[in-house]
N, C-alpha and C positions, 0 to 999 in steps of 0.2 A: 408535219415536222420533217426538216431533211434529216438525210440522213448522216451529213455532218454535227446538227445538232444534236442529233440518237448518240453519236458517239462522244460527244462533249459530255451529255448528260449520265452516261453508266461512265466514264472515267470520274468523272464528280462522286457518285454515286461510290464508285470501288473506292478513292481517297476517304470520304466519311468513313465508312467499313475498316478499312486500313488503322486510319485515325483510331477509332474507339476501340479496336481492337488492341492495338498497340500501350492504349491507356490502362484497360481491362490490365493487360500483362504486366504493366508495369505497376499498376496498385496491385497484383495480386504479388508481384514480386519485391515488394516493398511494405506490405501489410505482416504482423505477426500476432501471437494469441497472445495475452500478456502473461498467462501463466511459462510459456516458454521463455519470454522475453528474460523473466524474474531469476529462469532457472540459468540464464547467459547470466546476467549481473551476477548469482553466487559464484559463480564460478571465475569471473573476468575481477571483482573488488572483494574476495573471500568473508562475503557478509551472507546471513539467513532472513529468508523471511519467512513469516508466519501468517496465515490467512485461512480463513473459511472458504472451501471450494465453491461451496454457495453463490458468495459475492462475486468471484472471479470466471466464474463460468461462462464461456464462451466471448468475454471482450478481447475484440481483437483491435486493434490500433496500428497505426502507423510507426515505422521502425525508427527510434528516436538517432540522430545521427551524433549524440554527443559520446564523447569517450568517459569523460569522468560521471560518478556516480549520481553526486548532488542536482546536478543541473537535468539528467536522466529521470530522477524521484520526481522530480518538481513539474518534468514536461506529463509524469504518470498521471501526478494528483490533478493537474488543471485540466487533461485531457478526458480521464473518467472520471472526475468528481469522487477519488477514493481518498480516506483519511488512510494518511501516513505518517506513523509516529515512530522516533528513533529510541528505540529503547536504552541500547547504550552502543558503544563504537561498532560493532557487529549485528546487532541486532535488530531489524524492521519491521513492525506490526501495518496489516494491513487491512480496513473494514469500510463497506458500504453503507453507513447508516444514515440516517435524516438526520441528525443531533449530530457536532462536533466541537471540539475544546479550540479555543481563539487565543491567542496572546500575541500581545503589542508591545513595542518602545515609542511612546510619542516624542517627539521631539523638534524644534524648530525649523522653519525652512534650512537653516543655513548645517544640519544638522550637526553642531555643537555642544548646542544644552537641552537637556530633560526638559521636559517642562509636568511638574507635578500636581497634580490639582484641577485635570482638565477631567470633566463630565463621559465618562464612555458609557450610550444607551445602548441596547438592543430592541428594534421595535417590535420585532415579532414577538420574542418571548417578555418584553414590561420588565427587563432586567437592567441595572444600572449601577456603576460602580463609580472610581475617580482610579487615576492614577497614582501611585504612591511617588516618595522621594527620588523617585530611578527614571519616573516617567512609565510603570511595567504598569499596564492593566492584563487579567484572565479570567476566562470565562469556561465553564464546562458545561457539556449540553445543551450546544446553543443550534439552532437551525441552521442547516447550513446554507441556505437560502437567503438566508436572514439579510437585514440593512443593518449595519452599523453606524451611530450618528457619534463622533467624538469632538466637542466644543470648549472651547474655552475663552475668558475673556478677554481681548486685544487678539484674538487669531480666529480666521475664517471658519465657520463649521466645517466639516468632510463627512462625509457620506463613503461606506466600504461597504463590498459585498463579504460577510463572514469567510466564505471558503477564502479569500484572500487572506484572512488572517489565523490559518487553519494551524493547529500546533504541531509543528516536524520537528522539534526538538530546539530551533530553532527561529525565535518570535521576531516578527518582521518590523521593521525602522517603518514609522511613520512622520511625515514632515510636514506642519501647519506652517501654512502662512499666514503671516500678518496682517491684521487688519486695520488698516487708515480710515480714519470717521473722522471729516472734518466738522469740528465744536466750535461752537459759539463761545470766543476768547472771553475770557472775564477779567478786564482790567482794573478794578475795583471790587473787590470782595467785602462784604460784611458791609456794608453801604447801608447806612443807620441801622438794619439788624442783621444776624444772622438771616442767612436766606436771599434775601434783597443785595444783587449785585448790579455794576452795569459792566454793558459789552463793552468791542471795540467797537462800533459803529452809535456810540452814544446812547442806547437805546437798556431802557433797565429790566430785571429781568427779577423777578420775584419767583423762589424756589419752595415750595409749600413745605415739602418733606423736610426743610433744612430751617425753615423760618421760626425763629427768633420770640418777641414781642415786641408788643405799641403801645401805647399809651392807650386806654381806656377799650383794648380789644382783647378778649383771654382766647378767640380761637380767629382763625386769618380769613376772614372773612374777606375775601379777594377785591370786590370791588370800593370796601371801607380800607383797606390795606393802602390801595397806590395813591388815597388823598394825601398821606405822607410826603407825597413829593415832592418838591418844588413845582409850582404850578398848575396844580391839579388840586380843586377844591370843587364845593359845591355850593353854594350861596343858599338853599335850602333846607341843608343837612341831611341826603339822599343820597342813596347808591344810582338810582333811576337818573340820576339828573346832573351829574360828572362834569364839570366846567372846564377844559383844557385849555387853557391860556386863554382865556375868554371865551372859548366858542360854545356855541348852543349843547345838549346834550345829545341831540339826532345827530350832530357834525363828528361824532366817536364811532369808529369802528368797532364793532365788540366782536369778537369771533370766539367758536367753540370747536374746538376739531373742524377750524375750518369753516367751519358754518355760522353763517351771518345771523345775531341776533336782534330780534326786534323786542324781545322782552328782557330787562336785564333784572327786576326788582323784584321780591315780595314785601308784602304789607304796605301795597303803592310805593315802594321805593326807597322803604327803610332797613329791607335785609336784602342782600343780593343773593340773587336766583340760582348762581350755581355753588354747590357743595364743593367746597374747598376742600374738603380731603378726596375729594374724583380727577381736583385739578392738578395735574403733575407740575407746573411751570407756566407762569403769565409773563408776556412780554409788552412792555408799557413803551409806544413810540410815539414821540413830541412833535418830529422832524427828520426829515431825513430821509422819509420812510420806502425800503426796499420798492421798484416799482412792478414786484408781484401784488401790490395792493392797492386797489382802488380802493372810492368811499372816503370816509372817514376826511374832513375838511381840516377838523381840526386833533386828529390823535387816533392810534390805534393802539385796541388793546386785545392780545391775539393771548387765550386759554389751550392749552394742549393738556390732554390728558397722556396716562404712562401706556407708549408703544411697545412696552417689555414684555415678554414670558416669565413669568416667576418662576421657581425652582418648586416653591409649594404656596399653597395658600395662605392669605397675608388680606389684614380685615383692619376694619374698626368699628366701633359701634360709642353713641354715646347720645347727649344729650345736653339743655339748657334751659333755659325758662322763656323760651318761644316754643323749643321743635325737639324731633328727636331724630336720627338718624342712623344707619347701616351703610358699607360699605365692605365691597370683596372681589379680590383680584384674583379668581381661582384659573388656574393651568388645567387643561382638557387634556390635553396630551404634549408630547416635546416641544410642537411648533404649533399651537395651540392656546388660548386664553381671552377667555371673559373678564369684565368688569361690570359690579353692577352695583348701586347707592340707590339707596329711596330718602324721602324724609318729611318729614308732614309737621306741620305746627298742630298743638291741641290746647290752642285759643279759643275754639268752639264749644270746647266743656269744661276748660279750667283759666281761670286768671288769675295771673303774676304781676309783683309789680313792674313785670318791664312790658310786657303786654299793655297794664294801665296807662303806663308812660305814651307810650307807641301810639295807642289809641287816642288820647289826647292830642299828639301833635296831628293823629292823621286826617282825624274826623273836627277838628277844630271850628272849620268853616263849612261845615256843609248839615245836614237835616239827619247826621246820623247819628246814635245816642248807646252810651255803653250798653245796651241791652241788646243789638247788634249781633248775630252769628257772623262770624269772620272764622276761615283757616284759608291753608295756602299747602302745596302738597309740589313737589317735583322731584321725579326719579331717572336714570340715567341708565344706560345699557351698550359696550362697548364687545367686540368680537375681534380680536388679533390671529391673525393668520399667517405664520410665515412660510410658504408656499416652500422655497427653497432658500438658501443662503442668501441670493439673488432678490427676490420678489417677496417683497412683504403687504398683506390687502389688510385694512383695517375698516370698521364699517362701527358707526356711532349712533346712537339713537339718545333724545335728550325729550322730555317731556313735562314743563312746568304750569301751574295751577293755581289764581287766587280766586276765592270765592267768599261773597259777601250777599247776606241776606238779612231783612230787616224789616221791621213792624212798625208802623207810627198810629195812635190813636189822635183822631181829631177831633177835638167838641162837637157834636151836630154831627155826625159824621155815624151812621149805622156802623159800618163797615173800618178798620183800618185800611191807612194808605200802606202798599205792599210794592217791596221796592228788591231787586236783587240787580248784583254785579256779577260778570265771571270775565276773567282774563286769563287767555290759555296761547301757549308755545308747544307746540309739538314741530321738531325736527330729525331729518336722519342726513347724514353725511358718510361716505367713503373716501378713502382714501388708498392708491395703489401706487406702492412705492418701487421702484425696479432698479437694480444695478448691472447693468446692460457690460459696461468694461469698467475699465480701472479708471476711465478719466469721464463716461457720459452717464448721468443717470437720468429718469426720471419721476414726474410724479404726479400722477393723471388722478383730479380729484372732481368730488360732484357731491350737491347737498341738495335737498329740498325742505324748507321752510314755511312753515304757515302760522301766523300768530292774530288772533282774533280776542276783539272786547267787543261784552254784550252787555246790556244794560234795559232792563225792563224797570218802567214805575204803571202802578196803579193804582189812582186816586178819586176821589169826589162819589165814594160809594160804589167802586167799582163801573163808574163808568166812564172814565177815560183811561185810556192807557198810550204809554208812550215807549218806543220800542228802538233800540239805538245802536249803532251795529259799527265797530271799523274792522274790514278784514284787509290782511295780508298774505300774497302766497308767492314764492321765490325759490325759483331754480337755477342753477349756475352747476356747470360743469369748467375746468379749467385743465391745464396741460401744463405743465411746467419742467424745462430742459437743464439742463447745469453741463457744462461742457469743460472740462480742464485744459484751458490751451497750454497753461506753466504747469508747475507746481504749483506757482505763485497768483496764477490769473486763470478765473474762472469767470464764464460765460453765460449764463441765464437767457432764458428764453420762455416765450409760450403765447398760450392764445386764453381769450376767456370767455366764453359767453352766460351770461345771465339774463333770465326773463321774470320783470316783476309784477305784482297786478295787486290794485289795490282799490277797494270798496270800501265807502261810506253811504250806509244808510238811514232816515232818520223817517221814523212813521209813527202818525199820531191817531186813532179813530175818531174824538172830538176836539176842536174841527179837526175836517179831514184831512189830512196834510201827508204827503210823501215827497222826499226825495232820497237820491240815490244815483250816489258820482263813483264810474267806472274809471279807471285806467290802468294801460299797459306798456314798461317800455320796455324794448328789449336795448341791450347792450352788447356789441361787440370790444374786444380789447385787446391790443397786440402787446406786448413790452419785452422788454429787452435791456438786460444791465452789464457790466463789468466790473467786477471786483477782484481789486488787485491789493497782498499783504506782503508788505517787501520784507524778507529774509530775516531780516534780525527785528522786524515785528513795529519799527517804529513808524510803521509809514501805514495807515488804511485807507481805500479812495473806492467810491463806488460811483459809478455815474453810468446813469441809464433813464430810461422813457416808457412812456406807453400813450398809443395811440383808442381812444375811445371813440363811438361809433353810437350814437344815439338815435332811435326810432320809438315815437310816439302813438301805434296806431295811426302813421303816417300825417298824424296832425302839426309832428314836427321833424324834422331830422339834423342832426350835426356833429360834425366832427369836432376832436378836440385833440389835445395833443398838449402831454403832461411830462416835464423834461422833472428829473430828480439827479442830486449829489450829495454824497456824503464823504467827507475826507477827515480826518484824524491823523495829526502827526507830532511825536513827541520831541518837541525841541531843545529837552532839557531833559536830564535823568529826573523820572516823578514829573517830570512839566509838561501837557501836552495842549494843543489846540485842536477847536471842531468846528470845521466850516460847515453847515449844514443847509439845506435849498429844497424846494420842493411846489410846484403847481398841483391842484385837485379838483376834481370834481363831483359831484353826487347831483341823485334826481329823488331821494328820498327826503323828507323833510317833514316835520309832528308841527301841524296846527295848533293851534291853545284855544278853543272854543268856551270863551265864559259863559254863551248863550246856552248850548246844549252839551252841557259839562259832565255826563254821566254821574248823575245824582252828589257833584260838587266836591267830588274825591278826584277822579283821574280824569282830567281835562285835555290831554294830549292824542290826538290821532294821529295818525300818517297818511300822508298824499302825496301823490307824482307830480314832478314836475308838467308841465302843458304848453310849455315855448310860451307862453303869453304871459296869463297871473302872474304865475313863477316857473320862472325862466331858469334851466339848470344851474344850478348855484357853482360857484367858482373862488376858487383860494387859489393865494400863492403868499410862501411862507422862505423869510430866510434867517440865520441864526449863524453866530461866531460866539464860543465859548472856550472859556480856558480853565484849566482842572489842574492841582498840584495834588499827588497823592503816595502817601507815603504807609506803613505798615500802623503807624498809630496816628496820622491825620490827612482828612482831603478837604482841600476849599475847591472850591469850584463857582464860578461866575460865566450865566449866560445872558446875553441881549438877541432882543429877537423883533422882527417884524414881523405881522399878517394882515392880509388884506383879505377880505370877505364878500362877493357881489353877487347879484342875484335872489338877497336876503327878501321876504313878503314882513308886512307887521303882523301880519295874523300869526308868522312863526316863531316870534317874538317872544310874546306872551306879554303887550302892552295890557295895562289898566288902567287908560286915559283917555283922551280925546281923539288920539287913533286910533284904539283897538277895532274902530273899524273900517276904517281907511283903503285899508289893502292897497297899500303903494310899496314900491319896489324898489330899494337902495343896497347898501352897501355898510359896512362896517372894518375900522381899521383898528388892530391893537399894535402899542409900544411896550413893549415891557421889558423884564429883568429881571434873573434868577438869581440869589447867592446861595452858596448853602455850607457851611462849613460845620467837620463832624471828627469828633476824637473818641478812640475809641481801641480795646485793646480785647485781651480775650476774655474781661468779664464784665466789663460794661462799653456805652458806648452814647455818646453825648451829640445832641445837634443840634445848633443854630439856623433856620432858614426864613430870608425873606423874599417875597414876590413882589412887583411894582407892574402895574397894568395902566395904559391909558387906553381906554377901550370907547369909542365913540361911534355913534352911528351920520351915515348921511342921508336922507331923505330928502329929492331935490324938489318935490313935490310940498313938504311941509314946513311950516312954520314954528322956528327956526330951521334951516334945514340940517345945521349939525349939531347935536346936543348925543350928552353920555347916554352909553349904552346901558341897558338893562344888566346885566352881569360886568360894570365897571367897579369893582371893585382894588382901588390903589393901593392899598397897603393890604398885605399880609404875614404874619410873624407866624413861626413855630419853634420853641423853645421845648426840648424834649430829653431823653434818656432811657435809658434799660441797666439794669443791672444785675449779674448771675451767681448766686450765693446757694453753692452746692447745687441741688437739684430745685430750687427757688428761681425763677427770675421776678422780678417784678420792672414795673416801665409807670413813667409819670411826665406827664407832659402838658402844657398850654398853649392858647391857639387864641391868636387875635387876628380880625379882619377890620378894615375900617366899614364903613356904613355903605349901602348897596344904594345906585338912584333911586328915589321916588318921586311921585307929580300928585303935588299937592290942589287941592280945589281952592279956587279964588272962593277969600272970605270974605270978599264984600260984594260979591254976588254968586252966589252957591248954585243957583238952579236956574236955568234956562227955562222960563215957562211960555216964550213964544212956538216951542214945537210940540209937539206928538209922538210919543208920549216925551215926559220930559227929559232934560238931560243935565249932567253936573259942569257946571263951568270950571276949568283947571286952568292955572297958571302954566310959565314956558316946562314944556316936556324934561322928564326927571332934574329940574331946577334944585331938588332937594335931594336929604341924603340922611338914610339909616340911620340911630345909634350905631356906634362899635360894636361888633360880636367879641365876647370874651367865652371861652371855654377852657375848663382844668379837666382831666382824665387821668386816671389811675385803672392800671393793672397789675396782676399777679397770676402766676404757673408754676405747680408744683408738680416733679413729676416722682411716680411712683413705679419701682419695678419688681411687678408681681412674681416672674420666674424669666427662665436666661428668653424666652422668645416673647412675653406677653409684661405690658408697660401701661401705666394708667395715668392719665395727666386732670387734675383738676385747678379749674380757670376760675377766676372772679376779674368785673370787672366793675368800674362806673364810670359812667361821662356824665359832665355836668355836674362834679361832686361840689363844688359850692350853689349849684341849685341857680344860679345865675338868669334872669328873665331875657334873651336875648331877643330880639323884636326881626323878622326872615323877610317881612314883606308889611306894607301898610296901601290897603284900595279903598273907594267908597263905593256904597250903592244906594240909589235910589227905594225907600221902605214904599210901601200902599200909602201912607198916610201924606206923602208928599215931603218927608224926612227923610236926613241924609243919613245910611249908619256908617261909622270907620269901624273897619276892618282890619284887623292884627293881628296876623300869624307868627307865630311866638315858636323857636323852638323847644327841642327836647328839655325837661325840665332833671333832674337829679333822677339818672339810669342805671337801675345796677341789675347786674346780669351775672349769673352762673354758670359754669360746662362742667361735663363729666364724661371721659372718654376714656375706653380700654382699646389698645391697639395690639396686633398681635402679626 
């Protein structure tokens, strides 16, 4: 080292030294004890203080630089953590303790008004009050360490550390801000009943907790609920089987928190699978549909259960002559809270006459005999988490159950023929919701799904058996953005991917026989929308897209690309119009196997599409509708077109000369909605008809365009409710014209040039159903046990004139070389009971 460096390095070295030294002096010259400090304040503001020497012993602090007193106390208390309490003009007490007394003024951002009523927690000590008229909450002996949570509804939660709001005589202004939570507008309230509203975006929204009654239902059994519609029936009288404007039931999107269901029925499709009182709110969409959502060709029907914290626990329990059920929203702690329902049918040891009814329409055609054990059992489990004001994780679990087992004695026959079903849904889904700023949120979600039907027979003395198997399993994770560019215009965004896998297997030990068809598609998804509500609300437009990304086990791959709009704009005070538009796609789709029909009850599986057989099926749908709606009436009229391609007949569900065909067409519907409804606050009245020309094209068959399997032309619903005190009752009728059939040529019935034989039919559904006619009555009474706890009991029937209405007519070839006709006949006179305490 030189020695110019030597001397650069101790000059360095003396400035450090200097430096710290200099600092040294001046915090020692600017530091004092606080007991002296206290003893300047008596003397300088002629005030006393009072303290234990204890506490104040040897704190020394920095020399606060204010002149006046108040702002002195304040820099004391936040600097040592001492309570400081103003006894009166003179007078200052001063103590070191862990516990301290808190008092507030809440009050709005704009600090004007009290706001009275808002929740103040303490989380450390589980203590909890409200604000009174003044907005003044207090607290004594509280941690002072402690979080303070103070909420209330329309204003942000806040989080305070207690010493902040420590009591000097003087209790500190607190100021919430507002909270903006853009809602689903409801332009239509009370929309045939209470509960049942539609948006602005055309789309109807059925509210459980608020809902009303219908005609022949005493509890809101969700997925019998939205056949109400305009356009929404079922041609077999099923939940399982849902007809949206013609389309197939696989072509319905059914979501649960989110998660895609492949099972929606109990008792094969005559109750629907999820407990309506779990569901907070279902959204039923025609057209139009947001392009956060694939699937679904022909309709989405999206269930949310309640993302809320209760304040306390909040239940129901009750019961009917199928099932019984519990339900309970309990709060774990502030930001905190479970849900959970179970409910099981007890069909397996007791029979009712709605069970009898049930049983009849379900087992009609197939080898199963009321002696038959049957239940059905499904329970649900949801967890709310709200991390912070900001972040909310919600995480769902749903698990449903039908189980069928059954005995047949045969002549000759040592042994009975032993036969069982099980059909099971287990799903979980999460959901993570974030509010990032005031204009981006998002909402990052993920499910996994598995749904499986098993089917075991064994026959001929136990020595054959035949073993039947379709599995389902499905993941999908998604991202979803919202970006506020206006007030007025927000921005959507995100990514999707979903991977599905599906298994059919079929194995028989005499003869030997196995098969078993894999597949896997995975799906990519981009979209992207704009929704824009102009100022004074008469104007709504959405238009947006998603791009899809199809891979088959690389056996196929393609893109696709799905443009949607939705616009609503009211031209007239009460007058408005709805342009609605939409392309779709889907790779899921339910075969109809009459051959190997799981013991002749549930004949539908599910398969992938394969780029060949069946090729991803494809819709595109457009629709203009106009709505007058006033405080005591709305009409409303819509026309609509769909186009359907891609369709196989085996998904059909033909019972004719194609059903085995397996050719690949298309189908197109024209239809029209009217529906007009009066209605005030004690009753409410409705007219609705449907008009469908629903055809299929088959270029392959002869003829190649003839009506579709679900063409059903006319449909009427003539209804009402009425509310007489705590009484409602609802009565209603329901006509459809006749569904196609394809009749067997009678003057030559049987084909006996082939192997084995076969039945000769006339041109494909040539024919057509009787008329369905049904009448339904209901009634609800409600009872109020004490101010939190309310008992409602239901009755209802459908089919109260008992009416023989004919759902389907096939033939089949008997052993003896006879034809038999076949005729599935609906429900015949169903009456049903509930009994529910809620609390």
């Amino acid at each position: 080292m030189t020695k110019k460096h030597l001397n650069n390095l101790i000059f360095l070295i003396s400035l450090l030294f200097f430096g710290l030294s200099c600092l040294a002096q001046n915090t020692t010259d600017n530091s004092i004890l606080l007991t002296d400090l206290l003893v300047e304040l008596e003397t300088k503001h002629n005030v006393k203080f009072s303290y234990a020497d204890k506490d104040l012993f040897s704190i020394r602090l920095t020399k606060p630089k204010y002149d006046a007193l108040k702002p002195t106390l304040e820099f004391i208390r936040t600097t040592t953590d001492l309570t400081i309490v103003k006894l009166n003009d003179r007078y200052y007490s001063l103590t070191n303790t862990s516990s301290i007394s808190i008092c507030g003024y809440v009050l709005d951002n704009f600090e004007e008004n009290t706001i009275p009523g808002a929740t103040v927690e303490i989380f450390e000590s589980n203590s909890a009050s409200i604000t009174n008229k003044n907005g003044e909450f207090n607290f004594e002996n509280i941690p002072k360490n402690s979080l303070v949570h103070i909420k209330h509804i329309g204003y942000k939660p806040m989080f305070i550390e207690a010493k902040e709001l420590a009591n000097t005589g003087d209790c500190k202004k607190i100021a919430m801000t507002l909270s903006y939570q853009e809602l689903d507008e409801v332009v239509i309230s009370q929309f045939l009943t209470t509960g049942l509203n539609q948006l602005k975006d055309a789309s109807i929204e059925l509210n459980i907790e608020k809902f009303g009654i219908l005609p022949g239902v005493s509890e809101p059994d969700v997925l019998q609920t939205v056949q109400a519609l305009p356009g929404i029936k079922s041609v077999d009288e099923t939940v399982s089987d849902i007809n949206i404007r013609g389309g197939t039931n696989d072509q319905n999107l059914i979501l649960w928190d989110g998660i895609k269901m492949y099972q929606t029925g109990h008792f094969f499709g005559l109750i629907s699978a999820f407990n309506p009182y779990v569901t907070n709110n279902v959204n039923v969409i025609k057209n139009g549909t947001s392009a956060v959502y694939g699937d679904g060709l022909s309709g989405t029907i999206a269930m949310q259960t309640s993302n809320k914290i209760p304040l306390k626990v909040r239940g129901s329990a009750g019961f009917n002559l199928i099932s019984g059920d519990v339900f309970g929203h309990i709060p774990i702690q502030e930001n905190m809270a479970i849900q959970i329902s179970a409910r099981r049918s007890y069909t397996d040891f007791l029979n009712t006459p709605t069970y009898t009814t049930f049983s009849d329409k379900a087992f009609q055609d197939s080898e199963v005999d009321q002696e038959s054990e049957f239940y059905f059992y499904d329970f649900t489990a949801k967890l709310i988490y709200e991390i912070n004001p900001y972040h909310q994780l919600q995480v769902s679990m749903i698990n449903m159950s039908n189980n069928l087992n059954y005995s047949e004695n045969i002549e000759g026959n040592s042994a009975p023929n032993l036969s069982n079903l099980n059909q099971d849904n287990s799903s979980i889904g999460a959901q993570f919701k974030s509010d990032w700023t005031d204009i981006f949120t998002t909402d990052l979600q993920f499910y996994y799904t598995q749904y499986g039907l098993d089917a075991v027979t064994v026959t001929n003395n136990e020595s054959q058996e035949l073993n039947q198997n379709n599995l389902v399993k499905e993941s999908s994770i998604k991202l979803i953005t919202n970006y506020k560019v206006l007030e007025n215009i927000d921005w959507v965004n995100g990514y999707e991917l979903t991977e599905t896998g599906i298994e059919n297997r079929t194995n028989i030990n005499q003869p030997p026989f196995a098969s078993n068809i894999k597949g896997v598609i995975r799906k990519h998804a981009l979209f992207s929308e704009l929704k824009y509500t102009s100022e004074n609300s008469r104007f709504y437009g959405m238009l947006g897209g998603r791009l899809n990304y199809f891979e088959n086990l690389n056996t196929f791959k393609e893109y696709i690309f799905e443009p949607r709009i939705n616009v609503t704009y009211e031209l007239l005070p009460n007058f408005k119009t709805e342009v609605l538009g939409e392309f779709k796609s889907q790779v899921t789709n339910q075969i109809i196997d009459l051959e190997q029909n799981f013991l002749g009850i549930e004949k539908r599986r599910w398969i992938l599409s394969d780029g060949d057989a069946l090729p991803v099926t494809k819709s595109k749908q457009g629709s203009i509708g106009f709505n007058y709606d006033t405080d005591k009436l709305y009409v409303g009229i819509d026309g609509f077109y769909k186009e359907v391609s891609g369709i196989n007949v085996y998904t059909q569900g033909f019972q004719n000369q194609n059903q085995f065909d397996g050719e690949i067409g298309s189908y197109t519907v024209k239809g029209a909605e009217f529906l007009i409804n009066t209605k005030n606050n004690d009753y409410s009245a409705w007219l609705s008809y449907t008009f469908n020309k629903n055809d299929y094209t088959f270029d392959a068959l002869i003829p190649a365009t003839f009506p579709n399997n679900l063409d059903v032309r006319h449909s009427v619903t003539l209804a009402g409710n009425y509310t007489i005190g705590n009484l409602k009752l609802g009565l209603g009728l329901n006509y459809k014209s006749g569904k196609p059939f394809t009749q067997l040529d009678e003057n030559d019935p049987i084909d006996e040039t082939v192997f084995p034989n076969e039945i000769n039919y006339v041109e494909s559904n040539s024919s057509r159903l009787p008329e369905y006619v049904r009448a339904d009555a209901s009634a609800i009474y409600t009872l109020k046990l004490s101010d939190n706890v309310k008992a409602t009991l239901g009755a209802s029937v459908l089919n109260f004139t008992n009416r023989r209405n004919t759902l389907n007519t096939y033939y089949r070839i008997q052993d003896d070389n006879t034809i038999e006709i076949i005729e599935r006949v609906s429900l015949g006179l169903t009456p049903n009971a509930s009994f529910r305490v809620q609390f």
